[in-house]
mmCIF file of the C-alpha atoms, coordinates in Angstrom:
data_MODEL
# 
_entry.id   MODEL 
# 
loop_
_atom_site.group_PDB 
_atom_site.id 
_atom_site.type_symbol 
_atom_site.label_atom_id 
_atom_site.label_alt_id 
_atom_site.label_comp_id 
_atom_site.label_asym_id 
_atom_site.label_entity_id 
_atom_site.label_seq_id 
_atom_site.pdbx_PDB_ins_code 
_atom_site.Cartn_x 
_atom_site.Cartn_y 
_atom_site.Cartn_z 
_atom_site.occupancy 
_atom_site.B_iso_or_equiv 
_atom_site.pdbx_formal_charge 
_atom_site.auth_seq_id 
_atom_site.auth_comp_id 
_atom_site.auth_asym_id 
_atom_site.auth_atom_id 
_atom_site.pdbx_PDB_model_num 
ATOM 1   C CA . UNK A 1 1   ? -24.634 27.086  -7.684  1.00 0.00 ? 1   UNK A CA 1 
ATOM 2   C CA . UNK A 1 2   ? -27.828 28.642  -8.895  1.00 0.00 ? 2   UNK A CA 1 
ATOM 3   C CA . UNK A 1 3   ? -30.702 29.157  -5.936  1.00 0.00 ? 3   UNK A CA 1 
ATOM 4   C CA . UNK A 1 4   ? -32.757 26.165  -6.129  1.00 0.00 ? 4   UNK A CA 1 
ATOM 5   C CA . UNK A 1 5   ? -36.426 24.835  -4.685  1.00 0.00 ? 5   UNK A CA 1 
ATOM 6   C CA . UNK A 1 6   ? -36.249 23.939  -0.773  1.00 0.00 ? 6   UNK A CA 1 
ATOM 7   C CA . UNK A 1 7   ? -37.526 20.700  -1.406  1.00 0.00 ? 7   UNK A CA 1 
ATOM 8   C CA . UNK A 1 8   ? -34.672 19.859  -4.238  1.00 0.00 ? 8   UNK A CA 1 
ATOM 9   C CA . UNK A 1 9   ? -32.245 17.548  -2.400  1.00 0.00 ? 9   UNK A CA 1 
ATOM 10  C CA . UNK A 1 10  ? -28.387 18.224  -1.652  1.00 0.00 ? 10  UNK A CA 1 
ATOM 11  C CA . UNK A 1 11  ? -26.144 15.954  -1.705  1.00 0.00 ? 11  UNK A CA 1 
ATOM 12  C CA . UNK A 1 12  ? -22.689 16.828  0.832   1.00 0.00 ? 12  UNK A CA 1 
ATOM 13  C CA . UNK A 1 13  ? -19.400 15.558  0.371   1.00 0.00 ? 13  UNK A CA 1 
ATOM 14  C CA . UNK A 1 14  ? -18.133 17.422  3.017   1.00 0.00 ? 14  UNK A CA 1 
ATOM 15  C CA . UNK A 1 15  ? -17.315 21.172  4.810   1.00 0.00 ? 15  UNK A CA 1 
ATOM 16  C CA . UNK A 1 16  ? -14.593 23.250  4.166   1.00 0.00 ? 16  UNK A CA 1 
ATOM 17  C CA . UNK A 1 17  ? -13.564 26.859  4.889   1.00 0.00 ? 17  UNK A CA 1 
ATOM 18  C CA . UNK A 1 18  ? -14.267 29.089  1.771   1.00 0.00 ? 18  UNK A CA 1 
ATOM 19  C CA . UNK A 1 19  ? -15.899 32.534  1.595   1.00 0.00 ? 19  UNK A CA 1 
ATOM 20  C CA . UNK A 1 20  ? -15.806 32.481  -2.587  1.00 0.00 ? 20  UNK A CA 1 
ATOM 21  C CA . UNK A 1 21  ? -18.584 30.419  -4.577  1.00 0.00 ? 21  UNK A CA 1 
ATOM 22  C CA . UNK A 1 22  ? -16.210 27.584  -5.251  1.00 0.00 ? 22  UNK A CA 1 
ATOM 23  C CA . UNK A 1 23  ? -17.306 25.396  -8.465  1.00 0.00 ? 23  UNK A CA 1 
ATOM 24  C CA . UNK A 1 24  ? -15.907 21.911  -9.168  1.00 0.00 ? 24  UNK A CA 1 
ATOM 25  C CA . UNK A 1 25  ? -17.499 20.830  -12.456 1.00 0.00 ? 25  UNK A CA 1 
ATOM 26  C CA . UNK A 1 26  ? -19.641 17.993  -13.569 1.00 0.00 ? 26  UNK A CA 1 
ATOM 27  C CA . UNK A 1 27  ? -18.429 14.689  -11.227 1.00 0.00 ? 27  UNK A CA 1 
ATOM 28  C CA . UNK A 1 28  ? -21.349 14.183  -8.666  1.00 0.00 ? 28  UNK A CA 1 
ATOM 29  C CA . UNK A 1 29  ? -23.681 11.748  -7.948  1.00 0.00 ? 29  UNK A CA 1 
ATOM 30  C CA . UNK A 1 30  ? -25.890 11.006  -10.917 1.00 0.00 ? 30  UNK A CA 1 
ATOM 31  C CA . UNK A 1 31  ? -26.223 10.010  -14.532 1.00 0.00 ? 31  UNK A CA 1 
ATOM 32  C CA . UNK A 1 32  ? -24.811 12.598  -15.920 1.00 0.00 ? 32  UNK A CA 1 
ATOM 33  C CA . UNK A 1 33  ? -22.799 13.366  -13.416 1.00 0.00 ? 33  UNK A CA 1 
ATOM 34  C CA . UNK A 1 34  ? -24.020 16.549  -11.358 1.00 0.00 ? 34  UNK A CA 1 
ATOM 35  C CA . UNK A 1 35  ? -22.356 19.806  -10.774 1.00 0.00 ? 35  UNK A CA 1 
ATOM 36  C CA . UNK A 1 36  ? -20.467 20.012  -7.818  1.00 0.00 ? 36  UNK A CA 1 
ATOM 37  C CA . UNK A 1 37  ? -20.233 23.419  -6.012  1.00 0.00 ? 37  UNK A CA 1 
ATOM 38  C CA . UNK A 1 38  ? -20.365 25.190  -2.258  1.00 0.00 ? 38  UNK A CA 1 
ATOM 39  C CA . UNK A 1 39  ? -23.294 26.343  0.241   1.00 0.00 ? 39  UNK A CA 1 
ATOM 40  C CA . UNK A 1 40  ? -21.683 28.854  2.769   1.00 0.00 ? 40  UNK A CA 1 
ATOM 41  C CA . UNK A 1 41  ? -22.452 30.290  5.839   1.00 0.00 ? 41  UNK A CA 1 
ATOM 42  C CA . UNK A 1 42  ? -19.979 32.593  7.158   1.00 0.00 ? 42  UNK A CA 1 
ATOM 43  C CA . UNK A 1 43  ? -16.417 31.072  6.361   1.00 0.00 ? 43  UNK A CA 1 
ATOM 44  C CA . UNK A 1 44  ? -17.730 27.544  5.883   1.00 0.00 ? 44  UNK A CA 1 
ATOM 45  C CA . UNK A 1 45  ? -18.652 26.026  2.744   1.00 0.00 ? 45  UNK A CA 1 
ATOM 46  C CA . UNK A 1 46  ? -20.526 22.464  2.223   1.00 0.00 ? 46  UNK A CA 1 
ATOM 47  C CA . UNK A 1 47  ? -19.540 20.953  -1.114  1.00 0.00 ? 47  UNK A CA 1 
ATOM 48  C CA . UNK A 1 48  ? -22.269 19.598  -2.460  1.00 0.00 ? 48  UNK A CA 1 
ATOM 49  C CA . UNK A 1 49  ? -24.568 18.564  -5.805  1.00 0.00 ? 49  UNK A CA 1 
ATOM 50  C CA . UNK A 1 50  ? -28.045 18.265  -6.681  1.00 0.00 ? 50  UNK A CA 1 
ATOM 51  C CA . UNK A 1 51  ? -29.889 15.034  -6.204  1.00 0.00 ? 51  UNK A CA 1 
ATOM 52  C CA . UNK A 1 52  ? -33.587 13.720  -5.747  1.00 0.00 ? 52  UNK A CA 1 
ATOM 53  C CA . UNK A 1 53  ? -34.971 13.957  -2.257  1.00 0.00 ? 53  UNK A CA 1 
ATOM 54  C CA . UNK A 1 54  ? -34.020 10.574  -0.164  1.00 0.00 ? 54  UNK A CA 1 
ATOM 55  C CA . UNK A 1 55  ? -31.093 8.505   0.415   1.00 0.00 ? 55  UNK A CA 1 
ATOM 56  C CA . UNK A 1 56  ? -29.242 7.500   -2.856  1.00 0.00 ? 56  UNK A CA 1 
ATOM 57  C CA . UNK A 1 57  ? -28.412 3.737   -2.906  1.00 0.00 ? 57  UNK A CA 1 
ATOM 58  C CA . UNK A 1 58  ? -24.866 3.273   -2.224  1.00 0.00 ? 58  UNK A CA 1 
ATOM 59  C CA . UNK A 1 59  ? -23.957 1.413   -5.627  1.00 0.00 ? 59  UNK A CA 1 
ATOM 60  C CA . UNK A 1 60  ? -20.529 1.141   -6.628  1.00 0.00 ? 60  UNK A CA 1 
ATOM 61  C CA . UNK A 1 61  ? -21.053 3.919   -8.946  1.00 0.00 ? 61  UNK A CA 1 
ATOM 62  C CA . UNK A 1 62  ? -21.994 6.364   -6.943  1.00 0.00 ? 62  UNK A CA 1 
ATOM 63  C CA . UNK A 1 63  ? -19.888 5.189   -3.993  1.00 0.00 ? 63  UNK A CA 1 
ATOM 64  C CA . UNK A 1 64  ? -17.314 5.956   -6.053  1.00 0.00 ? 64  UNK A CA 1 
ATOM 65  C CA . UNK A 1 65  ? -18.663 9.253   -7.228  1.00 0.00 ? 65  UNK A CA 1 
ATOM 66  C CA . UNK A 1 66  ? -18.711 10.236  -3.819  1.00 0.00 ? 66  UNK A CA 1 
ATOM 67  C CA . UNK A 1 67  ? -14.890 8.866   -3.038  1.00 0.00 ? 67  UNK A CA 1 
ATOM 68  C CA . UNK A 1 68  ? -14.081 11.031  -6.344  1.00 0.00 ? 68  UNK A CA 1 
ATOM 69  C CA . UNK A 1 69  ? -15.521 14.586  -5.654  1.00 0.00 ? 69  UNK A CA 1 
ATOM 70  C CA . UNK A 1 70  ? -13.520 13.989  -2.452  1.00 0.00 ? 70  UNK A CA 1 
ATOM 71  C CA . UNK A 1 71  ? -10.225 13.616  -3.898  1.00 0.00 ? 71  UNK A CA 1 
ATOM 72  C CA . UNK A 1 72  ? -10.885 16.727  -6.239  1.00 0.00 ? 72  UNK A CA 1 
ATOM 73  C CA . UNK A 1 73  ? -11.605 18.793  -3.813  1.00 0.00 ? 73  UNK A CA 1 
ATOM 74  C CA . UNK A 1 74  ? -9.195  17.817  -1.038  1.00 0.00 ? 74  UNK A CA 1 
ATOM 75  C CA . UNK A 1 75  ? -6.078  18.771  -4.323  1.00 0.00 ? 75  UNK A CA 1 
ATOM 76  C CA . UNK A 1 76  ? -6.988  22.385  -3.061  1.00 0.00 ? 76  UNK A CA 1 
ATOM 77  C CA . UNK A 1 77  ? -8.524  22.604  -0.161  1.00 0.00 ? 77  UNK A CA 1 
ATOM 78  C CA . UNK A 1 78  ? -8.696  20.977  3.850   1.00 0.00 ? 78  UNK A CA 1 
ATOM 79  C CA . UNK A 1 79  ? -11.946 18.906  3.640   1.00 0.00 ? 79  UNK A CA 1 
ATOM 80  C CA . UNK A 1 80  ? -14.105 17.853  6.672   1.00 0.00 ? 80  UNK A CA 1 
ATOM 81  C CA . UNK A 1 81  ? -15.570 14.492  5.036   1.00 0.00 ? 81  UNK A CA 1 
ATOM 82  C CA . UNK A 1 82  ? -19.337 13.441  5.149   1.00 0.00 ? 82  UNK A CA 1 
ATOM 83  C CA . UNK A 1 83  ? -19.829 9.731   5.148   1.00 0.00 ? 83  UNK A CA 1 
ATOM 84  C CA . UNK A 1 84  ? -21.859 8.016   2.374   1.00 0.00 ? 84  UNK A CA 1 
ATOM 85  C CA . UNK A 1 85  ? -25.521 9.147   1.920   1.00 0.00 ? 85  UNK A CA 1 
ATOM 86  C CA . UNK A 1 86  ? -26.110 12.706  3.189   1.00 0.00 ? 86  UNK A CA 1 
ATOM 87  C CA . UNK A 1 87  ? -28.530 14.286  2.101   1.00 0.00 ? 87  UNK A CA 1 
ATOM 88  C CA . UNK A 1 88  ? -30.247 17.511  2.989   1.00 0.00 ? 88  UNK A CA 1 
ATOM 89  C CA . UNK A 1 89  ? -33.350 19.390  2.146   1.00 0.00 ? 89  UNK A CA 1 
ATOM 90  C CA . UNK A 1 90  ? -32.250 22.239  -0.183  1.00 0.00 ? 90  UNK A CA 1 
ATOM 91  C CA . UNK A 1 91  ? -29.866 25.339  0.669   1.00 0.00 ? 91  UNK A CA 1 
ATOM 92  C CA . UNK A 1 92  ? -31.676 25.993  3.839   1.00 0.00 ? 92  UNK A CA 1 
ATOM 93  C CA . UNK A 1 93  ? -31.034 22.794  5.212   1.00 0.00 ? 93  UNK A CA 1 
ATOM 94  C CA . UNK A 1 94  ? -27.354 22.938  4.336   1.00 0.00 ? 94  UNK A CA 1 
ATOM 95  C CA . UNK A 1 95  ? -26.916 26.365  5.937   1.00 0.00 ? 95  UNK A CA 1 
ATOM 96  C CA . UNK A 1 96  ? -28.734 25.503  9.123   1.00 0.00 ? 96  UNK A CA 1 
ATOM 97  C CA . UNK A 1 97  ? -26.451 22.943  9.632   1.00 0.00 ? 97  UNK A CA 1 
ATOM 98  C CA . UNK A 1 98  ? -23.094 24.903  9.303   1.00 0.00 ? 98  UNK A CA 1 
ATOM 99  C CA . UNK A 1 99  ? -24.834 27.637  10.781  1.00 0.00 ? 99  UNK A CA 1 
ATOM 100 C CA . UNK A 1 100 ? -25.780 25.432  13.964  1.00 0.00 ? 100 UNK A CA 1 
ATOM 101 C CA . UNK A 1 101 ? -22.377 23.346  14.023  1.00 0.00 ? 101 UNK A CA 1 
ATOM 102 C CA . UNK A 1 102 ? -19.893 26.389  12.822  1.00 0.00 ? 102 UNK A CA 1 
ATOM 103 C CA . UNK A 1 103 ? -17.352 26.432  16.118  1.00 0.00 ? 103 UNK A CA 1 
ATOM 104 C CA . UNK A 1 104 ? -16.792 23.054  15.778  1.00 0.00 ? 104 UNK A CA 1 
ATOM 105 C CA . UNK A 1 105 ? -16.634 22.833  12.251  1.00 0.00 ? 105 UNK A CA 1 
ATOM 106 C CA . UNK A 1 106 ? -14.186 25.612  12.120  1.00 0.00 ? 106 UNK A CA 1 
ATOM 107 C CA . UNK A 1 107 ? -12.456 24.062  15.235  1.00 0.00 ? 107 UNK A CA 1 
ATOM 108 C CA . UNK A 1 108 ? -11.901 21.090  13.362  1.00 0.00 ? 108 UNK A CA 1 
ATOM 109 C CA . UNK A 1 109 ? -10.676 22.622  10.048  1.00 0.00 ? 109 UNK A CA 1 
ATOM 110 C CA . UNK A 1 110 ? -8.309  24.513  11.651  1.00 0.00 ? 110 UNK A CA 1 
ATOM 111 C CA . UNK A 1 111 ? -6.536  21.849  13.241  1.00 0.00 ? 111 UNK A CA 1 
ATOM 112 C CA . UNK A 1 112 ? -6.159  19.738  9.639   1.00 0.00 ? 112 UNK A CA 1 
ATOM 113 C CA . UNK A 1 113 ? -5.314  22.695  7.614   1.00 0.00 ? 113 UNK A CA 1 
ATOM 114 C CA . UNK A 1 114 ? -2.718  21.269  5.282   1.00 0.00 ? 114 UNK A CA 1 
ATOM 115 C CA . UNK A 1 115 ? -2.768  17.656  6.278   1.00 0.00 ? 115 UNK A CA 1 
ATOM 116 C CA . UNK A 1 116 ? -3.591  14.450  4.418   1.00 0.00 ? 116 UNK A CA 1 
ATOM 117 C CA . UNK A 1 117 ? -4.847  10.985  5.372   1.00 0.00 ? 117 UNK A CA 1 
ATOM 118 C CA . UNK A 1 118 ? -2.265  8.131   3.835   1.00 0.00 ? 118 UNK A CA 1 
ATOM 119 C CA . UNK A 1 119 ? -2.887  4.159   5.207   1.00 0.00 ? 119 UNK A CA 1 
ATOM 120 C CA . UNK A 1 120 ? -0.830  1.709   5.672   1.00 0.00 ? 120 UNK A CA 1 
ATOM 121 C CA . UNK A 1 121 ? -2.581  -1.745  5.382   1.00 0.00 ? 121 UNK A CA 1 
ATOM 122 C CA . UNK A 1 122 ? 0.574   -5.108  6.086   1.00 0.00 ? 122 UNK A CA 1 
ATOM 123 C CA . UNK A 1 123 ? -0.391  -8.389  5.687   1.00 0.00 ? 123 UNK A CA 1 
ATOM 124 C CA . UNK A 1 124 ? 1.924   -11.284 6.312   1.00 0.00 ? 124 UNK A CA 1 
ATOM 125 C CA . UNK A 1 125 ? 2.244   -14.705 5.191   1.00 0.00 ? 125 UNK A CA 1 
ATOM 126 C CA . UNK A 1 126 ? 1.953   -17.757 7.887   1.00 0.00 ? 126 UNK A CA 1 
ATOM 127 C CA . UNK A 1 127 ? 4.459   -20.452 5.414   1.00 0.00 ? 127 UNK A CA 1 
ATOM 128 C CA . UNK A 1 128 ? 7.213   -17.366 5.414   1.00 0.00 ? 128 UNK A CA 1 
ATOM 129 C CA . UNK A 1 129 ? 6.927   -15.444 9.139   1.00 0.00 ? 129 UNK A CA 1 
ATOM 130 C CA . UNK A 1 130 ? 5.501   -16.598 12.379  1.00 0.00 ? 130 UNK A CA 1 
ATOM 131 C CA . UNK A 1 131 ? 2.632   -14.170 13.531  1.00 0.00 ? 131 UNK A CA 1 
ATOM 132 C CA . UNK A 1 132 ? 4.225   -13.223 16.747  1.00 0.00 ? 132 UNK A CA 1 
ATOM 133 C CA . UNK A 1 133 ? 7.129   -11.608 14.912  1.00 0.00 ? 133 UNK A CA 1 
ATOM 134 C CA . UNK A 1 134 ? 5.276   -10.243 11.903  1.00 0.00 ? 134 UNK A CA 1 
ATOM 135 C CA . UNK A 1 135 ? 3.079   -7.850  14.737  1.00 0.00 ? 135 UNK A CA 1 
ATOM 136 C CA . UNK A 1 136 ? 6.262   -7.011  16.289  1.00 0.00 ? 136 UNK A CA 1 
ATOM 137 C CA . UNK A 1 137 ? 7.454   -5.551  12.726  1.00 0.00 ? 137 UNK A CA 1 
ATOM 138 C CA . UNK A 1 138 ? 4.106   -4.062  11.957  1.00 0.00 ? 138 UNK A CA 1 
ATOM 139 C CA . UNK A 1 139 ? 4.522   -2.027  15.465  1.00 0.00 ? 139 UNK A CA 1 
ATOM 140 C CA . UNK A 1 140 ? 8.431   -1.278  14.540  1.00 0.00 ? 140 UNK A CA 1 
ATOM 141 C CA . UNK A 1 141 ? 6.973   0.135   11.165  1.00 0.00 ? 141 UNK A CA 1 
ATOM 142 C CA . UNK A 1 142 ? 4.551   2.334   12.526  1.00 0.00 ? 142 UNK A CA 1 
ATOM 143 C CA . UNK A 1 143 ? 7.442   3.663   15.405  1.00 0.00 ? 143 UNK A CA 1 
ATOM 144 C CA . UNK A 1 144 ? 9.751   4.166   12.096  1.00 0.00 ? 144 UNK A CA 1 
ATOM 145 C CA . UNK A 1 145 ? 6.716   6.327   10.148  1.00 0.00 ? 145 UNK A CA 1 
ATOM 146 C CA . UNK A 1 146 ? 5.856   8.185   13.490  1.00 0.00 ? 146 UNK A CA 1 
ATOM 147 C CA . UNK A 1 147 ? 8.335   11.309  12.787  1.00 0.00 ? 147 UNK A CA 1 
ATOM 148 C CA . UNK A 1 148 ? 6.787   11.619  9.436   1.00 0.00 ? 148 UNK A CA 1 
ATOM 149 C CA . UNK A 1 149 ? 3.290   12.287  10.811  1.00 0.00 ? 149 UNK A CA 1 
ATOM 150 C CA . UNK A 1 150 ? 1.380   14.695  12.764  1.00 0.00 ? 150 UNK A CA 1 
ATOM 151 C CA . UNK A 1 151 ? -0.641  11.983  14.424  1.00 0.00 ? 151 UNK A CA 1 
ATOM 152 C CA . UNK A 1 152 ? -1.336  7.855   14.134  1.00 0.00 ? 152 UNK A CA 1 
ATOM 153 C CA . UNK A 1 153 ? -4.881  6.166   14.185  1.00 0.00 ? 153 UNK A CA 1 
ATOM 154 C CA . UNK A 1 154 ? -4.473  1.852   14.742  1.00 0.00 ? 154 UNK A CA 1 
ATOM 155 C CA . UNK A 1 155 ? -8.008  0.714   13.927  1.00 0.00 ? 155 UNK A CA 1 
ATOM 156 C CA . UNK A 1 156 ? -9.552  -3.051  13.208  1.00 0.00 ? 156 UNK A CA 1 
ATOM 157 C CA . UNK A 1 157 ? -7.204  -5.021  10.949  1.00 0.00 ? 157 UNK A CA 1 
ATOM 158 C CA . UNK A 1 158 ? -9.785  -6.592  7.967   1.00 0.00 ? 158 UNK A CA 1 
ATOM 159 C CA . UNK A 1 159 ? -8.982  -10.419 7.592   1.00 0.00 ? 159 UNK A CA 1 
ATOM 160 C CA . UNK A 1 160 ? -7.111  -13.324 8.629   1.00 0.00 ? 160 UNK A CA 1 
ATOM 161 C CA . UNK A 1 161 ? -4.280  -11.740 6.792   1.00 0.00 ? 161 UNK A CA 1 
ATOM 162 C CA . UNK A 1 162 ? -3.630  -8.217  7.601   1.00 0.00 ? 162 UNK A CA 1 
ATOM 163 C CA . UNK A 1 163 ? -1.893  -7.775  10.982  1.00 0.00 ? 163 UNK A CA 1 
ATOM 164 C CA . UNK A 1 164 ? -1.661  -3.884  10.494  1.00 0.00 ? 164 UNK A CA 1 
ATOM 165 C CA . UNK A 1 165 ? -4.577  -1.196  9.595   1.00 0.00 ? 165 UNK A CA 1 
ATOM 166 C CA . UNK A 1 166 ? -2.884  2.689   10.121  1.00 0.00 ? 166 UNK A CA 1 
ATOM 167 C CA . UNK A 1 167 ? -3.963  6.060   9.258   1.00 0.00 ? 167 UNK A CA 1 
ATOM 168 C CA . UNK A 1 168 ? -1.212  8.623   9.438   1.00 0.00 ? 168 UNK A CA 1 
ATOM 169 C CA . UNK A 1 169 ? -2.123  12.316  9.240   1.00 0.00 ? 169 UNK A CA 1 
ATOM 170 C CA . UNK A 1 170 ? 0.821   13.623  7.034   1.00 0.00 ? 170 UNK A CA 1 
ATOM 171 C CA . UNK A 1 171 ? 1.710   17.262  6.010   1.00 0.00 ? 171 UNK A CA 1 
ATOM 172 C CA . UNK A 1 172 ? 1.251   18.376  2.427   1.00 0.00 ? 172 UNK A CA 1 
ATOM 173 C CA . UNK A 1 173 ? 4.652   18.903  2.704   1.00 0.00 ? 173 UNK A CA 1 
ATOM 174 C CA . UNK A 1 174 ? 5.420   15.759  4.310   1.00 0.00 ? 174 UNK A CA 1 
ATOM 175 C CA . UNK A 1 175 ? 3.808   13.496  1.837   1.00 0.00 ? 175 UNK A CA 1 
ATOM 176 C CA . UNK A 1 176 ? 6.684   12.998  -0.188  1.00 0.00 ? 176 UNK A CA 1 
ATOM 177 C CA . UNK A 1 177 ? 9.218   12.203  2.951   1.00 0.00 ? 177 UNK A CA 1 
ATOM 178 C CA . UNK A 1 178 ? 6.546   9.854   4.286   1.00 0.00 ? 178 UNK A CA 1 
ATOM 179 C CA . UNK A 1 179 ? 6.192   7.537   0.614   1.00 0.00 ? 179 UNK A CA 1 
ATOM 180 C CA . UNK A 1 180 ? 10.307  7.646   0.723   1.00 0.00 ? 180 UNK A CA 1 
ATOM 181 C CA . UNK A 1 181 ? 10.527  6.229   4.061   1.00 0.00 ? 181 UNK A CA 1 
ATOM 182 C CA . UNK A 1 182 ? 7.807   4.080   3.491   1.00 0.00 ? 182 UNK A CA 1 
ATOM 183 C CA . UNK A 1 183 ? 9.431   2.222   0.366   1.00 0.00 ? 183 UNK A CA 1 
ATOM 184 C CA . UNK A 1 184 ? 12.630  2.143   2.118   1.00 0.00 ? 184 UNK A CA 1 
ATOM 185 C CA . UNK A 1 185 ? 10.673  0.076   4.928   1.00 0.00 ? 185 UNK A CA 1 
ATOM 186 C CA . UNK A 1 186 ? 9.603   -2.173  2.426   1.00 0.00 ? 186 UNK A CA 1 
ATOM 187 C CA . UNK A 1 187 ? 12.725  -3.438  0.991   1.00 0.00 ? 187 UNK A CA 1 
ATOM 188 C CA . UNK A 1 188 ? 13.925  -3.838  4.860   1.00 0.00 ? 188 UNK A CA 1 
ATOM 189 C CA . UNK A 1 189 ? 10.662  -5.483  5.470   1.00 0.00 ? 189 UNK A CA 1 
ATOM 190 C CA . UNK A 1 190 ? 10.587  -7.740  2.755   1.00 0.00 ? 190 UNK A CA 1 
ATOM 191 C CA . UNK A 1 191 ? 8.916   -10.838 4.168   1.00 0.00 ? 191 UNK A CA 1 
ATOM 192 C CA . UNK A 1 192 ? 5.594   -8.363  4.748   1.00 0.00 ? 192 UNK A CA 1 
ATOM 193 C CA . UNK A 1 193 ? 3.112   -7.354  2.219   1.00 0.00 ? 193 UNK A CA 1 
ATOM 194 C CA . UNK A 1 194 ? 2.654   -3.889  2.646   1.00 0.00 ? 194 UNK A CA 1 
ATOM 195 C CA . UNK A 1 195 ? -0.170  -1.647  1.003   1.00 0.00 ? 195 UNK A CA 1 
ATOM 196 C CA . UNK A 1 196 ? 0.254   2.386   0.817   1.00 0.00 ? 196 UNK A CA 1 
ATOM 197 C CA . UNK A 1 197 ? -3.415  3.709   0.132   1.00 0.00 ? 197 UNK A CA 1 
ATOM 198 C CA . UNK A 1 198 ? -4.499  7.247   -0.375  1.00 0.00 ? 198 UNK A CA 1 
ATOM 199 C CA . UNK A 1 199 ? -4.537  10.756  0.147   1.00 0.00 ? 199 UNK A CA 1 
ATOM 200 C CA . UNK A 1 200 ? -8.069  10.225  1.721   1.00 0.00 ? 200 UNK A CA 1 
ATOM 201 C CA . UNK A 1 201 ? -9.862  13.506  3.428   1.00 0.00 ? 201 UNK A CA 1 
ATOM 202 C CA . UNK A 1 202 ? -8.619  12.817  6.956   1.00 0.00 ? 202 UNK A CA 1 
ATOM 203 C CA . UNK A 1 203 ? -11.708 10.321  7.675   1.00 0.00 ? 203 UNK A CA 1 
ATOM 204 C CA . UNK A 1 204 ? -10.202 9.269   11.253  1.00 0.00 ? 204 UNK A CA 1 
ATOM 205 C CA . UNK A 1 205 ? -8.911  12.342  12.324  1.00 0.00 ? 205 UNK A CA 1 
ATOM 206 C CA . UNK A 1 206 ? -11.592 14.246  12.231  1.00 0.00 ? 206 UNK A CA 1 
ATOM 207 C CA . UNK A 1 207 ? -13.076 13.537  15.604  1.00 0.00 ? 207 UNK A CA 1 
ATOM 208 C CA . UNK A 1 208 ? -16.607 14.078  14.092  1.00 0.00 ? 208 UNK A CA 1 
ATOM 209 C CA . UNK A 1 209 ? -18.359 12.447  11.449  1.00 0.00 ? 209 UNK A CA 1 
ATOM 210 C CA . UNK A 1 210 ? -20.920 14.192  8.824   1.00 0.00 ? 210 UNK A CA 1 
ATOM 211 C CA . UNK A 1 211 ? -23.956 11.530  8.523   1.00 0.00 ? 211 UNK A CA 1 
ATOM 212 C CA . UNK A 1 212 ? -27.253 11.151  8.408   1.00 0.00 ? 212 UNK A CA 1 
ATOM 213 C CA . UNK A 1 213 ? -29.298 10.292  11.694  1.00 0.00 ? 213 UNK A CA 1 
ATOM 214 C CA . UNK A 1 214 ? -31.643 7.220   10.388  1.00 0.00 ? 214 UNK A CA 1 
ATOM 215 C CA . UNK A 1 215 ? -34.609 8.979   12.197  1.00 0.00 ? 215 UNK A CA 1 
ATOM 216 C CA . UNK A 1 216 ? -33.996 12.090  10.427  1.00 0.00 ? 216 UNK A CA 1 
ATOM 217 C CA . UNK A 1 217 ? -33.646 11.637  5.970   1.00 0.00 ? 217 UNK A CA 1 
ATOM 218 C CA . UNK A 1 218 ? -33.451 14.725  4.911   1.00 0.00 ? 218 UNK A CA 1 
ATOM 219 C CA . UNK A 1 219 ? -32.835 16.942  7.834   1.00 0.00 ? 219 UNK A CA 1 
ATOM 220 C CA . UNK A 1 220 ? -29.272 18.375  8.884   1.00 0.00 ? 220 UNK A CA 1 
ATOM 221 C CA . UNK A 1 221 ? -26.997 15.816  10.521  1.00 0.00 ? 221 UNK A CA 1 
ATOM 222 C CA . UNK A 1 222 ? -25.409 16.686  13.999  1.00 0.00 ? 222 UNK A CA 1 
ATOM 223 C CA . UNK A 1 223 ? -21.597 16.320  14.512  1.00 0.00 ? 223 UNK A CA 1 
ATOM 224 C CA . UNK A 1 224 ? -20.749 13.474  16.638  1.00 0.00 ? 224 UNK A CA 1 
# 
């Protein structure tokens, strides 16, 4: 990306390890869509695009912009992934922050090189399966997917409905093995309703978070 003004805004999408300019094309936040390209320090890179100083209003638009540069980028490359709305004061801002957080960036990236986040949402239905015995199949299932994965994340089911919420981190190599079992499991599960999302950036296996502190808009987030 061309050198810009300190006070010109970045937006980050998230940190990987790069040592070449990496460029991503027009698919940022923005209207057009902004170029997306890398800030590095060292072997880090923060992907990132131009956008007006502030917070940008998480719309569905650019949620989705944001969702979408991830995806891109993640085809290629491990991604550490920022949460919604970070926003730093110019180059100098992005490279103080890999510069200050670069161990456990590079920590981090090492341990998800090559891996994937895939989710498994089940939902059952009271008239057809008592709720007892639809969580007892929703913990078989995940048992059944555990050889497929590198690790397992159970967090808050959403709804009356859903009785399951997983994120599996899954080799590149994996994925395939891991959507074959899983469609096998659905036919033997048929009385559940079960929902295969992603590849996500691997959101809940990252053990840190890149986000804005609300007391600090524009300055470099810390890892936590």
């Amino acid at each position: 990306m061309a050198r810009i003004p300190g006070s010109q805004g970045l937006y980050v999408y998230g940190v990987l390890r790069a040592k070449e300019e990496q460029r991503f094309g027009a698919m940022g936040l923005g209207s057009p869509p902004a170029e997306v390209g890398t800030v590095h320090h060292g072997e880090l890179a923060a992907v990132v695009s131009e956008v007006p100083p502030g917070v940008p209003d998480p719309t569905r638009d650019n949620v989705l912009a944001h969702h979408h540069v991830q995806e891109v980028v993640m085809r290629e490359h491990t991604l550490l992934p920022a949460a919604f709305g970070l926003v730093l004061r110019g180059r100098e801002g992005v490279e103080e922050l890999l510069r200050a957080a670069h161990d456990t960036f590079a920590g981090v990236l090492a341990r998800l090189e090559g891996h994937l986040e895939l989710g498994l949402k089940v939902l059952w239905d009271q008239d057809l399966l008592a709720r007892e015995a639809a969580e007892h199949d929703a913990r078989e299932l995940v048992e059944l997917l555990r050889p497929f994965a590198t690790a397992i994340r159970v967090v808050s089911p959403i709804g009356e409905r859903m009785i399951l919420n997983a994120a599996f981190l899954v080799a590149r190599d994996r994925e395939e093995a891991f959507d074959a079992k899983l469609k096998s499991l659905a036919a033997r599960f048929e009385l559940l309703t079960l929902q295969h999302t992603g590849p996500w950036a691997p959101y809940h296996f990252s053990d840190i978070r890149l986000r804005l502190e609300p007391e600090a808009a524009g300055a470099p987030a810390a890892p936590g």
